[in-house]
C-alpha positions as YAML, in Angstrom:
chain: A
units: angstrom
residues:
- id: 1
  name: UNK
  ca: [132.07, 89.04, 91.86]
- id: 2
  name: UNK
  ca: [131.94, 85.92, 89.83]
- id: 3
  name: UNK
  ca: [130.06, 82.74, 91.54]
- id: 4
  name: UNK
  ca: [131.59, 79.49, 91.57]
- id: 5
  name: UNK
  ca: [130.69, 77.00, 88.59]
- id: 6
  name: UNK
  ca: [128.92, 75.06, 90.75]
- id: 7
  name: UNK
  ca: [126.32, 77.46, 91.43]
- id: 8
  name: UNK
  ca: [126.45, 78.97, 88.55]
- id: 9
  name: UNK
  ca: [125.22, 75.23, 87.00]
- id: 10
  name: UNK
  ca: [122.01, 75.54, 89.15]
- id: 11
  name: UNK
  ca: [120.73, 78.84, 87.22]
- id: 12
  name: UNK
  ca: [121.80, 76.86, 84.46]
- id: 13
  name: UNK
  ca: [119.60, 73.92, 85.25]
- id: 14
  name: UNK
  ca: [116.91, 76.60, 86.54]
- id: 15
  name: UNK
  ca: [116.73, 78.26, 82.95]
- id: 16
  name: UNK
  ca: [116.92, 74.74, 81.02]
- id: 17
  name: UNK
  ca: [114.08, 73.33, 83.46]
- id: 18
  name: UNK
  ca: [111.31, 76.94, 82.29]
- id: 19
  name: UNK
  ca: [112.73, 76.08, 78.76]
- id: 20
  name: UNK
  ca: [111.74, 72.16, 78.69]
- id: 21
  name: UNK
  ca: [107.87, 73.03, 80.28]
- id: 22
  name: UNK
  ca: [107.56, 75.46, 77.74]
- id: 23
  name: UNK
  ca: [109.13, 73.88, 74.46]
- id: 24
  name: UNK
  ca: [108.65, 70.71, 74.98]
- id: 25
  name: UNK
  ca: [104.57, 71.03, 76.05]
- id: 26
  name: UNK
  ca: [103.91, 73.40, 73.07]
- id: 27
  name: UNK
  ca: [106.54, 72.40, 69.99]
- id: 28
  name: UNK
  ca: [108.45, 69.77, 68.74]
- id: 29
  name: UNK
  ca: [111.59, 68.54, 70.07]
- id: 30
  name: UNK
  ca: [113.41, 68.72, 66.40]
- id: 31
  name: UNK
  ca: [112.49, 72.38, 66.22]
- id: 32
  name: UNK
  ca: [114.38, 73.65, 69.40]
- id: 33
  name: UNK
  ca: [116.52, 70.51, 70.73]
- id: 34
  name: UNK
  ca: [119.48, 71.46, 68.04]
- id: 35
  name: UNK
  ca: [119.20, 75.17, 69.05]
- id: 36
  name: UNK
  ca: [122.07, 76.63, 71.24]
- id: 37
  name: UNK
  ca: [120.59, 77.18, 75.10]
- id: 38
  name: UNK
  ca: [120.44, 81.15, 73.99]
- id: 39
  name: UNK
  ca: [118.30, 80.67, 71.38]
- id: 40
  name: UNK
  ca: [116.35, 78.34, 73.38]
- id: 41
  name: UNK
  ca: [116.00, 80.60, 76.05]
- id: 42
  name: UNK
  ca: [114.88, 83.19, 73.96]
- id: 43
  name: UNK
  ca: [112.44, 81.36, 71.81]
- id: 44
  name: UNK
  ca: [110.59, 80.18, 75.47]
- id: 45
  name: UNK
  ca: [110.37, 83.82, 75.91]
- id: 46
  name: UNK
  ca: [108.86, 84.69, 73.07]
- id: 47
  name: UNK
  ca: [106.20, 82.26, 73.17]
- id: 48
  name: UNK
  ca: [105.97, 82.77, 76.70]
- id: 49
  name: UNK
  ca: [105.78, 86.55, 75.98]
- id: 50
  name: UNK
  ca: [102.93, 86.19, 72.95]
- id: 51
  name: UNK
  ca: [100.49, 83.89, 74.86]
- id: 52
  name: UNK
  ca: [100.78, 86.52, 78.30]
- id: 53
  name: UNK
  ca: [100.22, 88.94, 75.98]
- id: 54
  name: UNK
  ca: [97.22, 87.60, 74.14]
- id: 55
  name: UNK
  ca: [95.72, 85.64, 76.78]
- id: 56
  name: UNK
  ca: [95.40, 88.88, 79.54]
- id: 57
  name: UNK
  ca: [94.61, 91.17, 76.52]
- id: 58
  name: UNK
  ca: [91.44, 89.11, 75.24]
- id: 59
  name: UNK
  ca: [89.91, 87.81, 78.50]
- id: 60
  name: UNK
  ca: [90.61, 91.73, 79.62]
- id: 61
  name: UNK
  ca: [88.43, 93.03, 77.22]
- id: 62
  name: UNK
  ca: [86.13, 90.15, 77.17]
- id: 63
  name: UNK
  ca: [85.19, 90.93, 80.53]
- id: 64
  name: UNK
  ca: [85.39, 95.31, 80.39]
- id: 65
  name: UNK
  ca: [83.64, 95.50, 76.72]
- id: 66
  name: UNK
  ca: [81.27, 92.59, 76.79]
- id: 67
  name: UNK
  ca: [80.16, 90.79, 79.64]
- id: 68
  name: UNK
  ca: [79.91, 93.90, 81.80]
- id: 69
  name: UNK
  ca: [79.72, 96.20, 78.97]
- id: 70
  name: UNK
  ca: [78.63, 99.98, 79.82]
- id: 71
  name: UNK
  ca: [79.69, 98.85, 83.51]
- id: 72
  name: UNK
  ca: [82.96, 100.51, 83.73]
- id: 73
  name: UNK
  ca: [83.91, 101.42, 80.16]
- id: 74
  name: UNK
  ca: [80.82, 103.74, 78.55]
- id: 75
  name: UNK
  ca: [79.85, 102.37, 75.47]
- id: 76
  name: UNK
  ca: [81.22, 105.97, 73.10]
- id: 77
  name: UNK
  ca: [84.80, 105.10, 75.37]
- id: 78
  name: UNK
  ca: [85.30, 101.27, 73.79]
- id: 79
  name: UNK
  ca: [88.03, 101.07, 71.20]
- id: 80
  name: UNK
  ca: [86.96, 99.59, 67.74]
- id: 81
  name: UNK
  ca: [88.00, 96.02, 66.59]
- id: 82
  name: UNK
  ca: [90.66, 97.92, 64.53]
- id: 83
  name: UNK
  ca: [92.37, 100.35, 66.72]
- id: 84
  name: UNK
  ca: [92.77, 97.02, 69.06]
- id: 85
  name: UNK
  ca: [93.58, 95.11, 65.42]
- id: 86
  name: UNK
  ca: [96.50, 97.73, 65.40]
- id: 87
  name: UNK
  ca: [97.75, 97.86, 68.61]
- id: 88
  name: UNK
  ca: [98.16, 93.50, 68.53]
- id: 89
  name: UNK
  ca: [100.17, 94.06, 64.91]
- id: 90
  name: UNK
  ca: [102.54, 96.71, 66.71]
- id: 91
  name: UNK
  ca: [102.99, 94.92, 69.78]
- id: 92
  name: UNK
  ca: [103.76, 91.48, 67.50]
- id: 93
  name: UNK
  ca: [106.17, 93.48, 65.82]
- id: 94
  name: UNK
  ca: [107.71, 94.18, 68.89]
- id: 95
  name: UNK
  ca: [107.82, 91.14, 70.62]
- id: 96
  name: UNK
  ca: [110.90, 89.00, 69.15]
- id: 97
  name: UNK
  ca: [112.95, 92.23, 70.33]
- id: 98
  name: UNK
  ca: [111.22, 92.77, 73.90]
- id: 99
  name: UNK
  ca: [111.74, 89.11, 74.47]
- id: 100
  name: UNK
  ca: [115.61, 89.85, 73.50]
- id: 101
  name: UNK
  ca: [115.80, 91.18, 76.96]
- id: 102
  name: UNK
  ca: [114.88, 88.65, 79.44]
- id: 103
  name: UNK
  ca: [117.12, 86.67, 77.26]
- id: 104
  name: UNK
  ca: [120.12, 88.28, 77.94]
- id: 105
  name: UNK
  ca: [119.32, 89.46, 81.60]
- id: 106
  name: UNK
  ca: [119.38, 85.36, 81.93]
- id: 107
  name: UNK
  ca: [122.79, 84.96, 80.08]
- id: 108
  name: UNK
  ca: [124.26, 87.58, 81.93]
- id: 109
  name: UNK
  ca: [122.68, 85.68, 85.28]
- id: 110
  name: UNK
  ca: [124.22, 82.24, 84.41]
- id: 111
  name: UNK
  ca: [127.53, 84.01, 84.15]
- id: 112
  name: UNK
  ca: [127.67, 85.62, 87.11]
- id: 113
  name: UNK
  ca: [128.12, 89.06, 86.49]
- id: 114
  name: UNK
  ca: [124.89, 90.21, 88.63]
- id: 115
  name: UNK
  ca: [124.13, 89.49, 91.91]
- id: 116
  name: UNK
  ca: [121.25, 86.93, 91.60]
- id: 117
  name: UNK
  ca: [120.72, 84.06, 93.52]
- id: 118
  name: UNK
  ca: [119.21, 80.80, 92.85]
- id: 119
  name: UNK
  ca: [117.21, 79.77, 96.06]
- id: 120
  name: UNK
  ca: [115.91, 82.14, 99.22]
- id: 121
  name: UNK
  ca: [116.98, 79.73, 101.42]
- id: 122
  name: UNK
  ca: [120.36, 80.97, 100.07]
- id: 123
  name: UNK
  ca: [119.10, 83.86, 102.05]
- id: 124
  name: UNK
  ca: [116.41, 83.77, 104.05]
- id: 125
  name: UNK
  ca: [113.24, 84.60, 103.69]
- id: 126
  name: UNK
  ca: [113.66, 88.33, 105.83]
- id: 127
  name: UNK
  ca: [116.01, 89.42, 103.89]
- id: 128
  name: UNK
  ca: [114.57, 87.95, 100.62]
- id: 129
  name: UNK
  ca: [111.75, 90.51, 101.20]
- id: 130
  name: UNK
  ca: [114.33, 93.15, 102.33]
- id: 131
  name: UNK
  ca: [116.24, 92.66, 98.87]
- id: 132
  name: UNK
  ca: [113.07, 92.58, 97.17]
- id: 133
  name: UNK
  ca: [111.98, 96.05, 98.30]
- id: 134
  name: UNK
  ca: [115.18, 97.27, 97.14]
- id: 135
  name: UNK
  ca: [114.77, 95.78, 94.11]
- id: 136
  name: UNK
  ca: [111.14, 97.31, 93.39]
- id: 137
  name: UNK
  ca: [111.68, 100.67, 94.61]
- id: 138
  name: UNK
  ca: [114.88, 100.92, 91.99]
- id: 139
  name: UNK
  ca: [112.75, 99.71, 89.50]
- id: 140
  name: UNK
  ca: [110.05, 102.58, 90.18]
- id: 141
  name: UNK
  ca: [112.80, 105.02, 90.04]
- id: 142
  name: UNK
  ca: [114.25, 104.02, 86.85]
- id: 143
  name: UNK
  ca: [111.20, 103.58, 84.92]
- id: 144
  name: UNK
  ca: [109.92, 106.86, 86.16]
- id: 145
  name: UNK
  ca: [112.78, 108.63, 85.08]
- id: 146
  name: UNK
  ca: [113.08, 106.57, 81.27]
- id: 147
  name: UNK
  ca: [109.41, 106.87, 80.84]
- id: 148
  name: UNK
  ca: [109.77, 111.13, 81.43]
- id: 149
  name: UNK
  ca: [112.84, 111.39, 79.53]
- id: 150
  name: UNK
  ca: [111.48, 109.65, 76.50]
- id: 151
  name: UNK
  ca: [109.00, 112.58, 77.08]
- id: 152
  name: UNK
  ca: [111.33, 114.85, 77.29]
- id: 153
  name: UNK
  ca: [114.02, 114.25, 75.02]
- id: 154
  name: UNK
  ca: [112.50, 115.37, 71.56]
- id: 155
  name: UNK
  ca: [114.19, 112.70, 69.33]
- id: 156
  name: UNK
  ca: [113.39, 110.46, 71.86]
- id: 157
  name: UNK
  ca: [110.00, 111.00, 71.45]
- id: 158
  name: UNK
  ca: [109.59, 111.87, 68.32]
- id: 159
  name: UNK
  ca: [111.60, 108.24, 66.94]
- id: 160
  name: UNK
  ca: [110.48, 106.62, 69.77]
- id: 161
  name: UNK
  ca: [107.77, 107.05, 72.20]
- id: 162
  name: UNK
  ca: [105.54, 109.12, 70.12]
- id: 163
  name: UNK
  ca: [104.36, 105.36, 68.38]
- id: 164
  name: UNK
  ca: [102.65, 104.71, 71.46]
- id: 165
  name: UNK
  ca: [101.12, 107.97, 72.06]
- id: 166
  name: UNK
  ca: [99.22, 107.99, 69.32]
- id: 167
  name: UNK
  ca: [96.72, 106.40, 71.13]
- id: 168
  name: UNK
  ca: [95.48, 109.54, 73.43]
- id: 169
  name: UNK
  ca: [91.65, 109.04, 73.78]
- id: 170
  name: UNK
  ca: [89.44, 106.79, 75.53]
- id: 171
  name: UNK
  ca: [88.25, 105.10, 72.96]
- id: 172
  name: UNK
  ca: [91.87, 104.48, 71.20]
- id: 173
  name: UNK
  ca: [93.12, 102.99, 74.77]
- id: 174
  name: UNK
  ca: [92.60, 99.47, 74.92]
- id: 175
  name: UNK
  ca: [94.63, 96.38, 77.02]
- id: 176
  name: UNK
  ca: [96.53, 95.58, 73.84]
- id: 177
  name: UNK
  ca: [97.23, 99.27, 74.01]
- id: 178
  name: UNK
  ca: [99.90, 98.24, 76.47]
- id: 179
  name: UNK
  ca: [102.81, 96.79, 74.63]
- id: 180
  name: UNK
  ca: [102.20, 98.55, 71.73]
- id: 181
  name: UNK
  ca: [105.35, 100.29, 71.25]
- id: 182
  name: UNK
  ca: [108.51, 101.18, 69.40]
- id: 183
  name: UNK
  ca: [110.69, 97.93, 70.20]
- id: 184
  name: UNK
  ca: [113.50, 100.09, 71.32]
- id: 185
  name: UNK
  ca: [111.08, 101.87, 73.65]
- id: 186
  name: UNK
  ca: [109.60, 98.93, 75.15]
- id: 187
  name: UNK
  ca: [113.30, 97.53, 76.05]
- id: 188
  name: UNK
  ca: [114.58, 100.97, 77.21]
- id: 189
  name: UNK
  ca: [111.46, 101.38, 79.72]
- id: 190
  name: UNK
  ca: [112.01, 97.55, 81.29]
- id: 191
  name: UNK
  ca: [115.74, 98.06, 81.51]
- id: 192
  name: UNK
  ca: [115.80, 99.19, 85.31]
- id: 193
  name: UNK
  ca: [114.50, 95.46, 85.86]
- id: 194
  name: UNK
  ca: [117.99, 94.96, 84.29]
- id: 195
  name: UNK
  ca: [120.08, 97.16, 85.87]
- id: 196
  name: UNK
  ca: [118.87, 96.39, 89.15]
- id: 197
  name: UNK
  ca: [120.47, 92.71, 88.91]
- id: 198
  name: UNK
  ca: [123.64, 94.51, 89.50]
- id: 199
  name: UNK
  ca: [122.91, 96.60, 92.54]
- id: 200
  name: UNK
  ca: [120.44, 94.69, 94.18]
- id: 201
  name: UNK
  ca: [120.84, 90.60, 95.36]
- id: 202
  name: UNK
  ca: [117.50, 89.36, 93.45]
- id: 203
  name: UNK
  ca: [116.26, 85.97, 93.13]
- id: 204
  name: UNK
  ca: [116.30, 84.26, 89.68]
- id: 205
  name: UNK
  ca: [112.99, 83.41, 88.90]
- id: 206
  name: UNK
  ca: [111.42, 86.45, 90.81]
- id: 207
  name: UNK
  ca: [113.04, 88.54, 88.50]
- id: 208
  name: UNK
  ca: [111.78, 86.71, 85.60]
- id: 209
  name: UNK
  ca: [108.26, 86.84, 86.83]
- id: 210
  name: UNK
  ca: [108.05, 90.50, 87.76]
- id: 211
  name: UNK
  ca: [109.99, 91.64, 84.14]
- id: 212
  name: UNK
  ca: [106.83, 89.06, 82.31]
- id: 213
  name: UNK
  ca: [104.12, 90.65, 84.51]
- id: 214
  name: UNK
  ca: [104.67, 93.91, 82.94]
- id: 215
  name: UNK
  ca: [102.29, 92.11, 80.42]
- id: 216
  name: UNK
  ca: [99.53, 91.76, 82.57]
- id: 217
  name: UNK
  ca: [100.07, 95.58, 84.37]
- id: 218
  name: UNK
  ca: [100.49, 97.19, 81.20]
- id: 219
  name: UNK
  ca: [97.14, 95.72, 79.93]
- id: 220
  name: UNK
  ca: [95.57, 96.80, 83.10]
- id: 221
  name: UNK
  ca: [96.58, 100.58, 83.29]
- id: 222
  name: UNK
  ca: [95.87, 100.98, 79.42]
- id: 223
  name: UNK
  ca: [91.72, 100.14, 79.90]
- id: 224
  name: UNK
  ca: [90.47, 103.45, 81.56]
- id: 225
  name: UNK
  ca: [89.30, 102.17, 84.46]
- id: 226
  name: UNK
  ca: [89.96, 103.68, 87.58]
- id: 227
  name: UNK
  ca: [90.29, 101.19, 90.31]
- id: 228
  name: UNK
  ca: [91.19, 103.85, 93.24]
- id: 229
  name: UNK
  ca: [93.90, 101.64, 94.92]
- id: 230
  name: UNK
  ca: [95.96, 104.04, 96.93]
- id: 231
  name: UNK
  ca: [98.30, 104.74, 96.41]
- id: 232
  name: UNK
  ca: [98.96, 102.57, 93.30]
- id: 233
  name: UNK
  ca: [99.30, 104.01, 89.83]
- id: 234
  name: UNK
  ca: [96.09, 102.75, 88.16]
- id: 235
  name: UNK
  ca: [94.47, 103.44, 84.39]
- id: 236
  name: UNK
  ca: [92.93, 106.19, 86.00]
- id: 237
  name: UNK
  ca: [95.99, 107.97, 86.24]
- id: 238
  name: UNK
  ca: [97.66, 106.59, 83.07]
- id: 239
  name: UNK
  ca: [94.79, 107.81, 80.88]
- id: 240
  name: UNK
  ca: [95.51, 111.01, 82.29]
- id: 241
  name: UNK
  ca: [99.22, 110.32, 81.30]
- id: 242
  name: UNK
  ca: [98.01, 109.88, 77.53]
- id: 243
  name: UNK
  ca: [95.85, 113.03, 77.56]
- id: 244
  name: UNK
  ca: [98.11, 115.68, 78.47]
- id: 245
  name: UNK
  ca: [101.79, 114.04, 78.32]
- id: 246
  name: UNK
  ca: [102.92, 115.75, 81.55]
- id: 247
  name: UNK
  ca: [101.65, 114.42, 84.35]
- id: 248
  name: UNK
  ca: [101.58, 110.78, 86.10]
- id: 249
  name: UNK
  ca: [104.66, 108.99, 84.53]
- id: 250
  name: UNK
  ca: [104.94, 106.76, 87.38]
- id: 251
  name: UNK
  ca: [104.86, 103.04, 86.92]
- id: 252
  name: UNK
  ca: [103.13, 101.01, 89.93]
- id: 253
  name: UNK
  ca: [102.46, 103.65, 92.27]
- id: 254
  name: UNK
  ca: [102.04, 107.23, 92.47]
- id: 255
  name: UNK
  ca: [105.15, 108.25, 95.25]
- id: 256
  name: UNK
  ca: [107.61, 109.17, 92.20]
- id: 257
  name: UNK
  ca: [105.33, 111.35, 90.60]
- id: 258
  name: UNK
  ca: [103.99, 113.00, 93.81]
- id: 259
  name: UNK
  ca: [108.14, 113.21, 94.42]
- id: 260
  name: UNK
  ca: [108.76, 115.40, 91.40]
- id: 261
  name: UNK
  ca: [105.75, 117.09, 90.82]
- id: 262
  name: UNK
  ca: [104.29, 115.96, 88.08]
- id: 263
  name: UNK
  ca: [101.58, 113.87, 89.89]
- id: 264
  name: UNK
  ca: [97.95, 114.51, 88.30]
- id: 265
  name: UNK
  ca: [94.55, 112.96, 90.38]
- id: 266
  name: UNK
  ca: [92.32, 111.56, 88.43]
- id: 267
  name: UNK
  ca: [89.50, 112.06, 91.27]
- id: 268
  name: UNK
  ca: [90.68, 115.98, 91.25]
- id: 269
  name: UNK
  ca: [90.33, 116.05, 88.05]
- id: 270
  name: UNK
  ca: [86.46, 114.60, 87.98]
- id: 271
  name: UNK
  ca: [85.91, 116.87, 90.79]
- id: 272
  name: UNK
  ca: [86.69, 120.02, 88.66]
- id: 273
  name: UNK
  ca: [85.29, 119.05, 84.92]
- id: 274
  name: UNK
  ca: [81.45, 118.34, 87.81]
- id: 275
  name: UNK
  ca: [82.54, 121.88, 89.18]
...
């Protein structure tokens, strides 16, 4: 159902107001001031997107491969400067077409053809939480089931996901590991975020934070270290996930996998390699 024009205007406003702190603290105003409010959305993204993506990557392994280096990562596990050199030039090949995405989820927002909603006290705070939940248990579901059928699906695979499987060892995984995919792959496995705009009532700019933290989770589960957080799906599993391509497709916890059977332990697995 559409929303009347004068709501609509405040996502409006709410999109132009990320687009001026951006743009306007990092560039020129003659470079992006003449652009259309599409284009400006999506160039904010994209820088947006590039700095979360370099900034988590570098202090990441700053902190795993040199300050507490051979603490959690053994030193015959760290990636070399140039599997980590190719990972960044994938993922920045990537990234004006990830950044596509956010872009139109907003356009599609400040239409209203989803059901987002400006403020929680539109709401409430009980139900924002309630919606919320919704909202994150969808987007489990969906990127469980996109992330095993690009498994799968053999063209999908093959065309698709098989660019980011190449790196299936310990010391090819790295935190730039972690956007480094086919473009088309890396939009297809962040659509749920999408699709849930039209099922679920979801605040604006949480929905634009959670779909930009995929940066920082992605880096996180591609570094090999297991942080044994039940029940959350942590490196420990996903390094499993690149080892044997069946098991532990999940995305932040482990309930979809232990659902349908294709959850692997990465403690069960220690247990029987000492056994």
């Amino acid at each position: 159902m559409m929303r009347d024009a004068d709501y609509l205007k405040l996502l409006v406003e709410e999109t132009s107001f990320y687009n001026d702190i951006v743009l306007r603290s990092l560039l020129p105003e003659s470079w992006w001031a003449p652009l259309p409010h599409f284009l400006r959305g999506w160039l904010r993204n994209y820088i947006g997107g590039t700095l979360l993506y370099f900034i988590s990557g570098f202090l990441w392994c700053l902190y795993i491969y040199y300050l507490k280096r051979n603490v959690y990562v053994p030193k015959d596990a760290i990636p070399s400067n140039k599997a980590m050199l190719l990972q960044i030039y994938v993922a920045m090949k990537a990234m004006p077409w990830y950044t596509l995405l956010p872009t139109l989820s907003e356009h599609m927002i400040e239409n209203g053809w989803t059901k987002c909603f400006s403020r929680i006290s539109d709401i409430g705070w009980l139900l924002y939480l309630v919606y919320l939940s919704a909202y994150l248990v969808f987007v489990e579901f969906g990127i469980y089931w996109m992330h095993r059928e690009l498994h799968d699906i053999k063209p999908l695979y093959k065309y698709l996901h098989a660019t980011h499987h190449i790196y299936n060892k310990q010391n090819t995984l790295s935190p730039f590991a972690g956007l480094a995919f086919h473009p088309l792959d890396g939009i297809l496995q962040a659509v749920p975020h999408v699709i849930a705009l039209f099922l679920v009532p979801t605040h604006f700019t949480t929905h634009i934070i959670l779909l930009f933290m995929e940066a920082v989770w992605t880096a996180n589960i591609h570094d090999c270290i297991h942080g044994k957080i039940w029940p959350v799906m942590g490196a420990g599993y996903h390094t499993i996930h690149h080892t044997t391509y069946r098991h532990n497709y999940g995305h932040y916890t482990i309930w979809m996998d232990w659902m349908f059977s294709t959850l692997r332990d990465p403690e069960e697995d220690e247990g029987k390699k000492l056994g």
